[in-house]
BAFI-3210 file (N, C-alpha, C; in Angstrom, 3 decimals, decimal comma, padded with zeros to 6 digits):
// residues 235
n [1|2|3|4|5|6|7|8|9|10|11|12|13|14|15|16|17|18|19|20|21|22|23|24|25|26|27|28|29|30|31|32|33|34|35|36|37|38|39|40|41|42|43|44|45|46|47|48|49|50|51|52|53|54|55|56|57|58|59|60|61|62|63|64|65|66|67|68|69|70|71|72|73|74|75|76|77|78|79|80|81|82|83|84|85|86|87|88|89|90|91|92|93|94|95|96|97|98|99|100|101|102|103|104|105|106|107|108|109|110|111|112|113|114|115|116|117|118|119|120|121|122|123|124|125|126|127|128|129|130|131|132|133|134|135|136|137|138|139|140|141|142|143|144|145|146|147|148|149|150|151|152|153|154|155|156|157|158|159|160|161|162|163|164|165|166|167|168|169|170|171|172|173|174|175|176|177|178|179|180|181|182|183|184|185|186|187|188|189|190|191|192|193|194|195|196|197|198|199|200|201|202|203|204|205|206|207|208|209|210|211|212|213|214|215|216|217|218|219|220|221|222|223|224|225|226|227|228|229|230|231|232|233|234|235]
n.u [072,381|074,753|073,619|075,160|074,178|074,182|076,492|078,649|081,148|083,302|086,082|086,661|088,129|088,097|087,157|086,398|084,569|082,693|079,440|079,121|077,775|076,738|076,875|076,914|076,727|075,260|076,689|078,846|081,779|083,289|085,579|087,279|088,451|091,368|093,758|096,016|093,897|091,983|089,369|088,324|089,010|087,431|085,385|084,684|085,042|082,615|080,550|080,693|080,142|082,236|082,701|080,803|078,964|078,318|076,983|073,770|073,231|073,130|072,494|071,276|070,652|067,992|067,665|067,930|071,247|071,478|071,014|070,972|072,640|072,861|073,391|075,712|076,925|077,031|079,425|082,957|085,705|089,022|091,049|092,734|095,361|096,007|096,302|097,343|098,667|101,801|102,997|101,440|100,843|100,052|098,295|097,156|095,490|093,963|092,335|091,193|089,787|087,880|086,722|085,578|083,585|082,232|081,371|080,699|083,509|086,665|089,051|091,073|091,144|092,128|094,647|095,993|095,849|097,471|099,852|100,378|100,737|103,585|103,772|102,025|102,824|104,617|105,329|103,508|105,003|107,221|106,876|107,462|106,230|105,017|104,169|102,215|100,234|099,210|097,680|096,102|094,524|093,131|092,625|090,242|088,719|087,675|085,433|083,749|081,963|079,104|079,456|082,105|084,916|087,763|090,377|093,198|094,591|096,556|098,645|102,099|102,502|104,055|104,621|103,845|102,187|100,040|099,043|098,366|096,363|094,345|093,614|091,810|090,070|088,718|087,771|085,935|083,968|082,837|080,828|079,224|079,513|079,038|081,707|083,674|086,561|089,990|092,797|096,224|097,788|097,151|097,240|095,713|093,198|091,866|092,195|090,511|088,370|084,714|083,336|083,965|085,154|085,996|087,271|087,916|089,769|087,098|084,806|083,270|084,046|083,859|082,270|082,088|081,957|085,054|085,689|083,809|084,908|087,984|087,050|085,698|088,361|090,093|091,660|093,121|094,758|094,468|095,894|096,836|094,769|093,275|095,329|094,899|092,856|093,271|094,670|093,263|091,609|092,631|094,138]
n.v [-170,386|-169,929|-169,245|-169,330|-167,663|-168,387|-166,803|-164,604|-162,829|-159,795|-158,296|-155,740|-156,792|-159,855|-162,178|-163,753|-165,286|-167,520|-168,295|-169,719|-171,832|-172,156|-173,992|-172,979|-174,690|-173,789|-174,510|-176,209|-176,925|-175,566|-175,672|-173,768|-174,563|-174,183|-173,267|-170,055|-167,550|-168,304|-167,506|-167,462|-166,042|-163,690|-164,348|-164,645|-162,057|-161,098|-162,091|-160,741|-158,191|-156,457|-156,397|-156,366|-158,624|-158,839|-160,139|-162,404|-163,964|-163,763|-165,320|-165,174|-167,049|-167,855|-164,922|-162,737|-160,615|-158,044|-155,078|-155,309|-155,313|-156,581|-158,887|-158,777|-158,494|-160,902|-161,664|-162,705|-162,066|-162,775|-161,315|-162,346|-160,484|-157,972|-155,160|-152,699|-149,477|-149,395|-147,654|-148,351|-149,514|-153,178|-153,071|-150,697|-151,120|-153,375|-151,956|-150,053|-151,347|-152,612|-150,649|-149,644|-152,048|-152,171|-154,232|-156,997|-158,656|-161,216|-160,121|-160,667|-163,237|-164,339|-163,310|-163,938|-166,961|-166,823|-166,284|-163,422|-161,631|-159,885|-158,498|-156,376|-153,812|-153,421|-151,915|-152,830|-152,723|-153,981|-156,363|-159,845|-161,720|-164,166|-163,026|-161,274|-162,402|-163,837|-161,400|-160,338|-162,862|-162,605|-160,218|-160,944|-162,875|-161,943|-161,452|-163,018|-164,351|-166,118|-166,869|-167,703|-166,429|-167,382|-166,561|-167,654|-168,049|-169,990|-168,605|-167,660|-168,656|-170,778|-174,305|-175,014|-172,501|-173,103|-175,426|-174,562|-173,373|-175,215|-176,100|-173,958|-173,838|-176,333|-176,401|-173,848|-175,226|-177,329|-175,549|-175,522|-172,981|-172,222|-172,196|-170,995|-171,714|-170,639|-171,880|-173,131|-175,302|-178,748|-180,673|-178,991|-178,609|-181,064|-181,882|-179,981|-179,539|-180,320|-179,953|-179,761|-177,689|-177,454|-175,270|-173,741|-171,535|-170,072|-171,992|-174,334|-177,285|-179,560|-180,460|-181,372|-184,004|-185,101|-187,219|-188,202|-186,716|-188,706|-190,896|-190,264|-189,602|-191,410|-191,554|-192,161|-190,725|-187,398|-184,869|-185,563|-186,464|-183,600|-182,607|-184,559|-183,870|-180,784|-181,486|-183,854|-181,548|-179,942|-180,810]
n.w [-104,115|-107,107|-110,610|-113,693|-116,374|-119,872|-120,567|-122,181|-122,824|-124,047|-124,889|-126,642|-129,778|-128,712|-127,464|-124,803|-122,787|-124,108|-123,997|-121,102|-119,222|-115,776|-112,764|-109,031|-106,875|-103,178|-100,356|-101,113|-102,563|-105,103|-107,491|-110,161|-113,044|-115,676|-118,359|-118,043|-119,048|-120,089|-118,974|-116,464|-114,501|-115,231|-115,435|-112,397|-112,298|-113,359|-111,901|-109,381|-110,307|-111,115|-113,675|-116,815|-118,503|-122,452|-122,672|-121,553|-118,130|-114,221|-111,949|-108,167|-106,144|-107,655|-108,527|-110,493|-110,699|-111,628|-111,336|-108,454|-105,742|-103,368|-102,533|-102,725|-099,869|-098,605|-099,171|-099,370|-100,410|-102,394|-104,443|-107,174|-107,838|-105,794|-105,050|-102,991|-101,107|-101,051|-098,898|-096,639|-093,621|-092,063|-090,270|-090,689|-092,613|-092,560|-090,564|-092,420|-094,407|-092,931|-091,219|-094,154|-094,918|-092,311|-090,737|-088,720|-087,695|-087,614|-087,374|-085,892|-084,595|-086,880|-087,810|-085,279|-086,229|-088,860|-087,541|-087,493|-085,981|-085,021|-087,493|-087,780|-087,183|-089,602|-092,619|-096,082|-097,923|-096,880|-096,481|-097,148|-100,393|-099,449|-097,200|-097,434|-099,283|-096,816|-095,531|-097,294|-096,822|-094,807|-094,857|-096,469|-095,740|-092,958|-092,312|-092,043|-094,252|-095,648|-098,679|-100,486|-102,505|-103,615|-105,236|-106,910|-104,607|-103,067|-103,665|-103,575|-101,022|-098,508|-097,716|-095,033|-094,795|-096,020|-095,576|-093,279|-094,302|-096,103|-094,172|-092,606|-094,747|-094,617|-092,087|-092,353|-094,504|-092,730|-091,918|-093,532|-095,670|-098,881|-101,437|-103,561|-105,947|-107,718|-108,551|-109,708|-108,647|-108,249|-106,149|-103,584|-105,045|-105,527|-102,798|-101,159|-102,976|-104,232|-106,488|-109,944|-112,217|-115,530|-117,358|-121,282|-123,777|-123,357|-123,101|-121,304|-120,818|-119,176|-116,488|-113,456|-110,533|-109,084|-109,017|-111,309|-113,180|-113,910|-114,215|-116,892|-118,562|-117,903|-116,284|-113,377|-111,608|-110,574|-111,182|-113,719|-115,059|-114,982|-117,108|-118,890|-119,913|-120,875|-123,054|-124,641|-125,529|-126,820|-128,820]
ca.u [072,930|074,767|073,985|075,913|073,377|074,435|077,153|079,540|081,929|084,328|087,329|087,092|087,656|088,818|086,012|086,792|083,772|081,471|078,318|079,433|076,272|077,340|076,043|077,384|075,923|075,281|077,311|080,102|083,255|083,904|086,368|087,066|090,003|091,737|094,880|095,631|093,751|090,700|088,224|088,179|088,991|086,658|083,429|084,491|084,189|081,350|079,830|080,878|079,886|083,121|082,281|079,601|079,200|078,192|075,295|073,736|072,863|073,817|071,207|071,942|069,246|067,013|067,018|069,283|071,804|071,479|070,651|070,483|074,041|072,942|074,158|077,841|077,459|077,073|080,786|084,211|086,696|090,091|091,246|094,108|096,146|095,293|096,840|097,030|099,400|102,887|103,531|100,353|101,156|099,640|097,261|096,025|094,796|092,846|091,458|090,709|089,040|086,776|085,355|084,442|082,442|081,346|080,435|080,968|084,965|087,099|090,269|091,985|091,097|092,752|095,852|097,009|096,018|098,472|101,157|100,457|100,635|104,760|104,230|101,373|103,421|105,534|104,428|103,348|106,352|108,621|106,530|107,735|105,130|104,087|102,909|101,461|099,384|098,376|097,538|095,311|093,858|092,835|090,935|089,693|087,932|087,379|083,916|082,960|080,477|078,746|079,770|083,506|085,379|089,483|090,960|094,458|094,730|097,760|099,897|103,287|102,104|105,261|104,114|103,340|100,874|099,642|098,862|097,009|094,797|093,653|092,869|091,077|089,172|088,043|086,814|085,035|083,077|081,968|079,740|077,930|079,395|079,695|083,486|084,611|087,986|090,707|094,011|096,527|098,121|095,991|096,733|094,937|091,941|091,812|091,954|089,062|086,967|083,246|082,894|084,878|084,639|087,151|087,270|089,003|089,077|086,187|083,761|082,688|084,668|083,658|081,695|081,139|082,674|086,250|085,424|083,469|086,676|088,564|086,300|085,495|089,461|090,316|093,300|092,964|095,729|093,566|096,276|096,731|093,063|093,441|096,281|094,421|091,393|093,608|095,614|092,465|090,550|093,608|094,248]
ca.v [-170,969|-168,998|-169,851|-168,627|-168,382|-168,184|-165,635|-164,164|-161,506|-159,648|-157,438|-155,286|-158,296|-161,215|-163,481|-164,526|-166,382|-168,401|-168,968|-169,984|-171,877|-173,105|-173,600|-172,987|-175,108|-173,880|-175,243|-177,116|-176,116|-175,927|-175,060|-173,440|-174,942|-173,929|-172,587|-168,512|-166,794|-169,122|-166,922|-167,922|-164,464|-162,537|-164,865|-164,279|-160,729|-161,027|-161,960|-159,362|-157,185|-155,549|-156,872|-156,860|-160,010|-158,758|-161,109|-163,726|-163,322|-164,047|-165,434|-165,355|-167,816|-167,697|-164,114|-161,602|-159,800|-156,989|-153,409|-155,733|-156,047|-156,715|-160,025|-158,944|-158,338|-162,350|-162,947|-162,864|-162,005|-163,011|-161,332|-162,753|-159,763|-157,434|-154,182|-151,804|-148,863|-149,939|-147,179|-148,666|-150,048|-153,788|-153,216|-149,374|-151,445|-154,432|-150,960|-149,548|-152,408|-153,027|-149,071|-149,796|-152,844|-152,039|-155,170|-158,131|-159,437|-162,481|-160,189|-160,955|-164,631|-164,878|-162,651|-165,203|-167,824|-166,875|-165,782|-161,782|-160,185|-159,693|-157,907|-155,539|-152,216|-153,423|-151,600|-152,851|-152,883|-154,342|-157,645|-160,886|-162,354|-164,971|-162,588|-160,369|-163,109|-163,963|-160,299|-160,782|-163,675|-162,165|-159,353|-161,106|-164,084|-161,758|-161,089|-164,797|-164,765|-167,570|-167,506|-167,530|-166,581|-167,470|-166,747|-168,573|-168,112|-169,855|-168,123|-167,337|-169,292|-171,768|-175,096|-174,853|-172,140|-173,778|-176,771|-173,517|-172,305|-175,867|-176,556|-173,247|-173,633|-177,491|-175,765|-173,030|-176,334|-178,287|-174,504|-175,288|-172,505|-172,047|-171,867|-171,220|-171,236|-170,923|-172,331|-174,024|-176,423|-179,231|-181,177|-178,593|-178,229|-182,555|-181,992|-178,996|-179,042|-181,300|-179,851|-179,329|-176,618|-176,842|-173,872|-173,934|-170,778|-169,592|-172,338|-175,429|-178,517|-180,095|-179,979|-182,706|-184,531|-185,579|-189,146|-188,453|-186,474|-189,117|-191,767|-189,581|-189,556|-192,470|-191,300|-192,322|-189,726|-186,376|-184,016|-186,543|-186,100|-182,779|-182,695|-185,069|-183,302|-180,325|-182,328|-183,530|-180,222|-179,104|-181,774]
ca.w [-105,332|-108,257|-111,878|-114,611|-117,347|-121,119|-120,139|-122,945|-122,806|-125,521|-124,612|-128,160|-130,858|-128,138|-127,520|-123,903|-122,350|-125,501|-123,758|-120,056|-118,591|-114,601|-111,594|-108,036|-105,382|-101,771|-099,691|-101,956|-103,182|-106,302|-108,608|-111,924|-113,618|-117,024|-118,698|-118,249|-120,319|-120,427|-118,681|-114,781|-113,386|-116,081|-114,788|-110,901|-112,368|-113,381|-110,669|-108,181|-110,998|-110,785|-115,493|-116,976|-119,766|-123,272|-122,949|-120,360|-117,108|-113,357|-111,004|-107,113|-105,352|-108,735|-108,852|-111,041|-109,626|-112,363|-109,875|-107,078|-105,504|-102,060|-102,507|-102,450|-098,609|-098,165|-099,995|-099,144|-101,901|-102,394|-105,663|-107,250|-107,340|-104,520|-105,001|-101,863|-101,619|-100,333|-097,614|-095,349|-092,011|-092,355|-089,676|-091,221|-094,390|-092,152|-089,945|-093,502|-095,041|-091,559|-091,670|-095,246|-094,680|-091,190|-090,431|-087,221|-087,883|-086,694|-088,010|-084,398|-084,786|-088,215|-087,329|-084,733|-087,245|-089,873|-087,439|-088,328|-084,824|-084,898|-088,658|-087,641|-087,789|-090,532|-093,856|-096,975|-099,019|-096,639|-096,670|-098,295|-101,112|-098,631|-095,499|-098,007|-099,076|-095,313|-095,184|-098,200|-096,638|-093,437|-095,386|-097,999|-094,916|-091,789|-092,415|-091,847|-094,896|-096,053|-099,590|-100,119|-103,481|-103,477|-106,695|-107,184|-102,696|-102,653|-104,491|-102,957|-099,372|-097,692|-097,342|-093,702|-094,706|-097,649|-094,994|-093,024|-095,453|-096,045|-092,804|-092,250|-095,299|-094,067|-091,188|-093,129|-095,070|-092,312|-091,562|-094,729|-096,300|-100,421|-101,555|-104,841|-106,244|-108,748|-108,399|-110,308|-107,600|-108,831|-105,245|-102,828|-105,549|-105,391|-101,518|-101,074|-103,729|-104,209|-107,743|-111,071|-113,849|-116,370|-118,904|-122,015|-124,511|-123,060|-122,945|-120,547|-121,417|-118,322|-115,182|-112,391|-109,607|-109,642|-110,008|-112,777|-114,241|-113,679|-115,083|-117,950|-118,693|-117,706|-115,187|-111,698|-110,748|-110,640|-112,395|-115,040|-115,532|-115,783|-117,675|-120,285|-120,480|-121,579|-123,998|-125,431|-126,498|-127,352|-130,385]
c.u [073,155|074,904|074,048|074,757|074,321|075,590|078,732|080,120|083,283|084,962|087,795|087,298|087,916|087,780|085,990|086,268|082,404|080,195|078,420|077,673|077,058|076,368|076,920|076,508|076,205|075,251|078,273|081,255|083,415|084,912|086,642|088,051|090,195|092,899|094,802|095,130|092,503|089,171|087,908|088,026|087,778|085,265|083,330|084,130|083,217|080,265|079,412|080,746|081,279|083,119|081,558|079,412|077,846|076,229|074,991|073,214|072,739|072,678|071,666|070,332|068,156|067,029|068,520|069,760|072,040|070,514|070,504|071,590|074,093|073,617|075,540|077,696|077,201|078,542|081,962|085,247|088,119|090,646|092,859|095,319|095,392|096,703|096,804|098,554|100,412|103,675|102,455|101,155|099,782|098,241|096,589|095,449|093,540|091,960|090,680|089,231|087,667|086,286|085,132|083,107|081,612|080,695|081,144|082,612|085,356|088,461|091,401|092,513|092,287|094,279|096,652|097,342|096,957|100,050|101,211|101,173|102,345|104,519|102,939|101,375|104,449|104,451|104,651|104,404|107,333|107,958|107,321|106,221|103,923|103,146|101,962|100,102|098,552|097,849|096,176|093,803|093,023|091,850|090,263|088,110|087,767|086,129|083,015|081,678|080,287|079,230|081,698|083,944|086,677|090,056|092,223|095,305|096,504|099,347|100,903|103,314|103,103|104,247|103,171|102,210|099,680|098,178|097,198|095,556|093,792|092,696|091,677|089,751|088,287|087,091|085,593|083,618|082,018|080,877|078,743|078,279|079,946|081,132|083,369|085,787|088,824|092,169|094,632|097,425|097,058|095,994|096,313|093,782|091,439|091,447|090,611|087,673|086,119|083,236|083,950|084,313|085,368|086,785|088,136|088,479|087,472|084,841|084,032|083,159|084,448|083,405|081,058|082,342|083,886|087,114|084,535|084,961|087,782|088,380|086,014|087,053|089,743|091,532|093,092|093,806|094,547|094,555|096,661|095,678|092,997|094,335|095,321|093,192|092,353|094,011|094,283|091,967|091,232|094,148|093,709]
c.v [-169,879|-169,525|-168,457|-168,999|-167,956|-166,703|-165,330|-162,935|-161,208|-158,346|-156,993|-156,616|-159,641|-161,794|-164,052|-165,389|-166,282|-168,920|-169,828|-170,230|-172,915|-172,837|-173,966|-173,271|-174,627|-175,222|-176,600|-176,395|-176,796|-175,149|-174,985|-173,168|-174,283|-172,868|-170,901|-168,428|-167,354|-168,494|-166,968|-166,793|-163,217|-163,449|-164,382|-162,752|-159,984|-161,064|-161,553|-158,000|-156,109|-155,464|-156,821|-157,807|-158,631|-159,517|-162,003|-163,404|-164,100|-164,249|-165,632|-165,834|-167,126|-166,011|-163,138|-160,575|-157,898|-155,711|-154,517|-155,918|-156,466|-157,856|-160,127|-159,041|-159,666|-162,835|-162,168|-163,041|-162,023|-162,840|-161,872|-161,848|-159,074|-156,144|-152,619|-150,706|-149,305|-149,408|-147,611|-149,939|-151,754|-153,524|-151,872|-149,743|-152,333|-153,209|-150,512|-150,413|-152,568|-151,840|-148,931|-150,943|-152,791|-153,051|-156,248|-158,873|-160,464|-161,976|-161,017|-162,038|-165,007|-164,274|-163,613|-166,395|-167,750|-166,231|-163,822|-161,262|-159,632|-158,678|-156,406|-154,057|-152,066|-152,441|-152,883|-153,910|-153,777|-155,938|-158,786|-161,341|-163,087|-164,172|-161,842|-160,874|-163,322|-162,409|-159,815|-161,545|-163,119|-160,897|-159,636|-162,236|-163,282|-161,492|-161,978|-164,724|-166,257|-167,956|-166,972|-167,411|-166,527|-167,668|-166,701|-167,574|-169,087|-169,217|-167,011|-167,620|-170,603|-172,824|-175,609|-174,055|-172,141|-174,642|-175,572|-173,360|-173,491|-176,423|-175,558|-173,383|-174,775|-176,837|-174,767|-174,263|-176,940|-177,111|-174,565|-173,885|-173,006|-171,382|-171,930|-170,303|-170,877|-171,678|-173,575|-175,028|-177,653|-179,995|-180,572|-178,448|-180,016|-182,200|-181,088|-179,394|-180,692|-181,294|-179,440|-178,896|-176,220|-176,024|-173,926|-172,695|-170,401|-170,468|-173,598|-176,901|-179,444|-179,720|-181,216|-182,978|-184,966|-186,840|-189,454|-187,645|-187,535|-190,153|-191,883|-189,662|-190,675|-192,702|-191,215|-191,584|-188,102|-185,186|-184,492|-186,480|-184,738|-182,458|-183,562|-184,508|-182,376|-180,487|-182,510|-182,982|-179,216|-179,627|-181,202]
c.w [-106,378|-109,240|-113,074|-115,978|-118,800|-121,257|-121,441|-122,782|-123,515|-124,736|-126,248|-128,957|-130,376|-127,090|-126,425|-122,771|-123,549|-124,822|-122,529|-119,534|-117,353|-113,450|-109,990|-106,720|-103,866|-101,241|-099,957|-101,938|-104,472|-107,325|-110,152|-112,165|-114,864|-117,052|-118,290|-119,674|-120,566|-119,806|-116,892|-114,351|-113,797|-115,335|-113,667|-111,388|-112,463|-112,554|-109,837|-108,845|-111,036|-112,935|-115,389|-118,408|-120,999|-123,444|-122,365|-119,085|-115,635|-111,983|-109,513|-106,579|-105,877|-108,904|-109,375|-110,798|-110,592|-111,350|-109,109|-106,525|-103,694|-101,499|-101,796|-101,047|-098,013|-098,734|-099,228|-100,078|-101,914|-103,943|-106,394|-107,576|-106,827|-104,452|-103,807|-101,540|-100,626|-098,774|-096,313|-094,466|-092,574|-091,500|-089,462|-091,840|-093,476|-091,055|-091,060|-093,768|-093,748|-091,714|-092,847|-095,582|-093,971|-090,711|-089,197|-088,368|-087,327|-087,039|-086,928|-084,420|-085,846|-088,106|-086,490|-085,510|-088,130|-089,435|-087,744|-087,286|-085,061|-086,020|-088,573|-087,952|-088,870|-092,046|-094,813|-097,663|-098,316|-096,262|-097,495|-099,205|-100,152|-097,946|-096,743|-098,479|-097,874|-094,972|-096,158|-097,655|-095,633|-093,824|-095,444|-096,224|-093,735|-091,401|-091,992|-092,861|-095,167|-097,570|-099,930|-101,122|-103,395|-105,120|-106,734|-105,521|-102,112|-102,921|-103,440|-101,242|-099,560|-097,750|-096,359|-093,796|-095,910|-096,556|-093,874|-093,398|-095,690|-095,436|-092,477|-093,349|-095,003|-093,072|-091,489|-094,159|-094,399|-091,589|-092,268|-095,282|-098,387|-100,653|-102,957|-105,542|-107,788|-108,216|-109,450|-109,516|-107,551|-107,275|-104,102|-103,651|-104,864|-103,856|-100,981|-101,447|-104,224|-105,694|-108,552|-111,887|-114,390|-117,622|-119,626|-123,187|-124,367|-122,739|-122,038|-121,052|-120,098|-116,759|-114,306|-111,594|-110,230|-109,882|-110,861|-113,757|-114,175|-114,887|-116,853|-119,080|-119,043|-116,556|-114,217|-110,995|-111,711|-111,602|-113,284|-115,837|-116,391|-117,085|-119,278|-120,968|-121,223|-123,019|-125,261|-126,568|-127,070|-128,929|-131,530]
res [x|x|x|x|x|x|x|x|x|x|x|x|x|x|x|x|x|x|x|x|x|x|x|x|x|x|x|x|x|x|x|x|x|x|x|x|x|x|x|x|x|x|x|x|x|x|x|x|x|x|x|x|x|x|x|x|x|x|x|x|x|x|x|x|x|x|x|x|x|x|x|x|x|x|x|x|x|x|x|x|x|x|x|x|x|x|x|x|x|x|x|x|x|x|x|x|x|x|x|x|x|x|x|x|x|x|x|x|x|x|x|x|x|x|x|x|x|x|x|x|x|x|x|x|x|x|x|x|x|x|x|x|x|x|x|x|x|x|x|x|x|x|x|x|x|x|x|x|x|x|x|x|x|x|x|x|x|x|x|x|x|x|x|x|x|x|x|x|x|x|x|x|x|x|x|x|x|x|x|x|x|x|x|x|x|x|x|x|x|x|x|x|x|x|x|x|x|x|x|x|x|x|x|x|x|x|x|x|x|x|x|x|x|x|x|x|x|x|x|x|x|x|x|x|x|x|x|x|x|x|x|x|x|x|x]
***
């Protein structure tokens, strides 16, 4: 379990998580909704310590991950841009990435899965958005950890491998692993995710199931929900 304790963090005079208190249940999925700009990507940062928050502090199964990062080698990271240099061969970067982790893979597995093998010696650059994504994906999940972070995962994925990713991540659930996401496609979050954590300007405007967001609302259509919660705290 990861809880977000009392976690604030300032970018010089811009204020961009107010006291973030959450908690990430093993073996759920949950996601962390809200406008750009609201803080989502700066907490995942936090987490993986790649940030460090101003003030607060980041507990991984009760214990704080401050000098301790052993943690990271239980996650699986899917950053939402993913910058890698454009002349690499697709399958020098997934060799790369494997002799820096060093650890047991399923890249093979996931390569047929998303259709890769044909693009293998293609470079980089001469990708479309989509594969580049599936190329992403196949890093970011070959490790098979148990805790899983996908930050806005579908972005620039076809329908068909939209329909993929869902499926693979269903399968990844019923392992009992921890998933958590971002995305703004509100009907694959509705379809995935157990838990909701909408962020607004930096702080916690709501956290629970998505028939208590619903309830809470009053909008039995789930991006309506959202949609009104925004509306709302936005008044």
């Amino acid at each position: 379990m990861v809880e977000f304790k009392d976690i604030y963090k300032k970018f010089d005079k811009n204020e961009v998580l107010k006291g973030i208190n959450l908690t990430i249940q093993n073996g759920k999925t949950t996601a962390i909704l809200g406008p750009n700009g609201s803080g989502k990507t700066t907490l995942i940062k936090i987490l993986l310590g790649m940030s460090h928050p101003n003030k607060g502090d980041v507990l991984s199964n009760a214990s704080s991950i401050r000098q301790n990062w052993t943690y990271r080698k239980n996650i699986d990271y899917l950053p939402q841009i993913a910058n890698f240099p454009e002349n690499i061969k697709v399958k020098e970067i997934i060799r790369m990435i494997k002799d820096l982790r060093n650890q047991k893979t399923r890249d093979e597995e996931l390569i047929t899965y998303f259709g890769l093998a044909p693009y293998l010696n293609i470079k980089l650059s001469n990708l479309s958005g989509g594969f580049k994504q599936k190329v992403n994906l196949v890093l970011s999940l070959m490790f098979d950890s148990p805790f899983i972070i996908l930050d806005e995962p579908t972005s620039g994925l076809d329908p068909v491998s939209l329909i993929k990713l869902k499926e693979l991540l269903k399968k990844e659930q019923s392992k009992g692993k921890t998933i958590l996401i971002t995305s703004h496609i509100m009907s694959f979050v509705e379809e995935i995710s157990d838990h909701i954590s909408f962020i607004l300007d930096g702080k916690v405007y709501f956290d629970g199931s998505i028939d208590q967001l619903k309830s809470t609302t009053g909008e039995p259509n789930f991006e309506y929900a959202i949609a009104n919660l925004l509306k709302d705290n936005h008044a």
